[in-house]
C-alpha positions as CSV (number, residue, x, y, z in Angstrom):
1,X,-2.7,9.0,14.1
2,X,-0.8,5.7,12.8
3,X,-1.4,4.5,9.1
4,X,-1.0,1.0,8.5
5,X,0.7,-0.9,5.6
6,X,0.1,-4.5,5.0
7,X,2.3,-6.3,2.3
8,X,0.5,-10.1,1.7
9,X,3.3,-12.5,0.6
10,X,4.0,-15.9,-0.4
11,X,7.2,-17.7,0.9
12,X,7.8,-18.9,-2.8
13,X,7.1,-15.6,-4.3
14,X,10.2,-14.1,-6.1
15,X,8.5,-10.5,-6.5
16,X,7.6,-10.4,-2.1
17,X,11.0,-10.6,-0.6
18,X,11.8,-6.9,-2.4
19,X,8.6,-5.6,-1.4
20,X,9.0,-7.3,2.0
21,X,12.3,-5.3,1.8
22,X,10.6,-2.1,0.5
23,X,8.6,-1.6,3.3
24,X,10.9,-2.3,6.2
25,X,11.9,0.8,5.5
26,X,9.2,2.7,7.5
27,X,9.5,-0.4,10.5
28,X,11.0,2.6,12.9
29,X,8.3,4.9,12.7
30,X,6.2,5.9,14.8
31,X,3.6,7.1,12.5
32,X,2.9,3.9,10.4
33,X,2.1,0.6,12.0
34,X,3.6,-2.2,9.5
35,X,2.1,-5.9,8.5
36,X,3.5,-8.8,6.5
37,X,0.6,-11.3,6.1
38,X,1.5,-14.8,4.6
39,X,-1.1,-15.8,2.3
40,X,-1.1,-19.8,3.0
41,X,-1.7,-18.7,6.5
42,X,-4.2,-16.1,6.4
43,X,-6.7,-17.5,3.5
44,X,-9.6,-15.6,5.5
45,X,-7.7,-11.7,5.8
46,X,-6.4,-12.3,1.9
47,X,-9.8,-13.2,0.9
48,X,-11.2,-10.3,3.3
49,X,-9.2,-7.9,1.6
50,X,-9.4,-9.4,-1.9
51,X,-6.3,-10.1,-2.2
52,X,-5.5,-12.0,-5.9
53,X,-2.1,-11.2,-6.8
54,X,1.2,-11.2,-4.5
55,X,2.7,-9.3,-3.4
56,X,-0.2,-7.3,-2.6
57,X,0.8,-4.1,-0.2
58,X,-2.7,-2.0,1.6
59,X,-1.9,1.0,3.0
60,X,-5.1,2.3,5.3
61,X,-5.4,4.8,8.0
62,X,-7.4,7.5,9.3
63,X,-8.2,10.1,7.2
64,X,-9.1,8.0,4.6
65,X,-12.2,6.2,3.3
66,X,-11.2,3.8,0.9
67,X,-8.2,1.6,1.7
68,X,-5.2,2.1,-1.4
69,X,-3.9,-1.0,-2.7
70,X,-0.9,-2.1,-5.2
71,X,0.0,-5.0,-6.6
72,X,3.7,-6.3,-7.4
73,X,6.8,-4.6,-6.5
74,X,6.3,-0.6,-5.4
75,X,8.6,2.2,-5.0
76,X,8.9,3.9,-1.9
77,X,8.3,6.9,-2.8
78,X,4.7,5.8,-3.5
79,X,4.2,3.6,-0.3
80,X,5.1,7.4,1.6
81,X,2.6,9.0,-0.8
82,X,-0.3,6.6,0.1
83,X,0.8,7.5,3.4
84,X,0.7,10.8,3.6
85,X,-3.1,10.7,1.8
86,X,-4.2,7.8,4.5
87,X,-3.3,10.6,6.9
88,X,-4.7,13.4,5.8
89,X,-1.8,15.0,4.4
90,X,-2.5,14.8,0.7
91,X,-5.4,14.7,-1.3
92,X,-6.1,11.4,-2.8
93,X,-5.2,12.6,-6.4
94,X,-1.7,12.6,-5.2
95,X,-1.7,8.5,-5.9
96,X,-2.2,9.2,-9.3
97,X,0.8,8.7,-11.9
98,X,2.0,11.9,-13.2
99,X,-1.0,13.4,-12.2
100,X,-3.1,12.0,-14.9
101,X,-6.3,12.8,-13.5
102,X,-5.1,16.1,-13.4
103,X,-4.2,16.2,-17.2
104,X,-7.3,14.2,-18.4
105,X,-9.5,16.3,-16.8
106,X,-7.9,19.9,-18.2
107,X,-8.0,17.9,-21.4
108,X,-11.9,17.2,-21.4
């Protein structure tokens, strides 16, 4: 069961080399199947994907219905949390800052 993360870059964006960088990181494993997409050359899978911003990173896989998406720069520690929920390892809430959900809803 692969996940899949997808970064969509620009070659003159300064905020999708670090990404770029950022998600190299998992490039060894076997568990996560990584893309970088260039934008200028893949108008139709940007647009597919509704992609507006850059870097744009979507993190999909198989025990998930809903592909996660983040714009800008993110921290690997949430690219392996978006992970972990695309394979079934963590409930989707996980994604969450802080658990916000969680507090909004003991709140209400």
């Amino acid at each position: 069961m692969k996940a899949t993360i997808e970064v969509f870059y620009s070659e003159t964006c300064p905020n999708c080399p670090p990404q770029k960088d950022a998600v190299k990181k998992f490039k060894d494993r076997e568990d996560i199947k990584l893309k970088l997409t260039e934008v200028a050359k893949n108008q139709g899978r940007a647009k597919k994907h509704r992609v507006r911003a850059i870097p744009t990173t979507i993190v999909d896989g198989p025990k998930i219905n809903q592909k996660t998406g983040f714009k800008g720069v993110t921290a690997e520690g949430k690219l392996e949390t978006a992970v972990r929920v695309a394979k079934g390892k963590k409930s989707p809430e996980a994604l969450e800052s802080d658990g916000l959900v969680n507090k909004l809803k003991q709140a209400l």
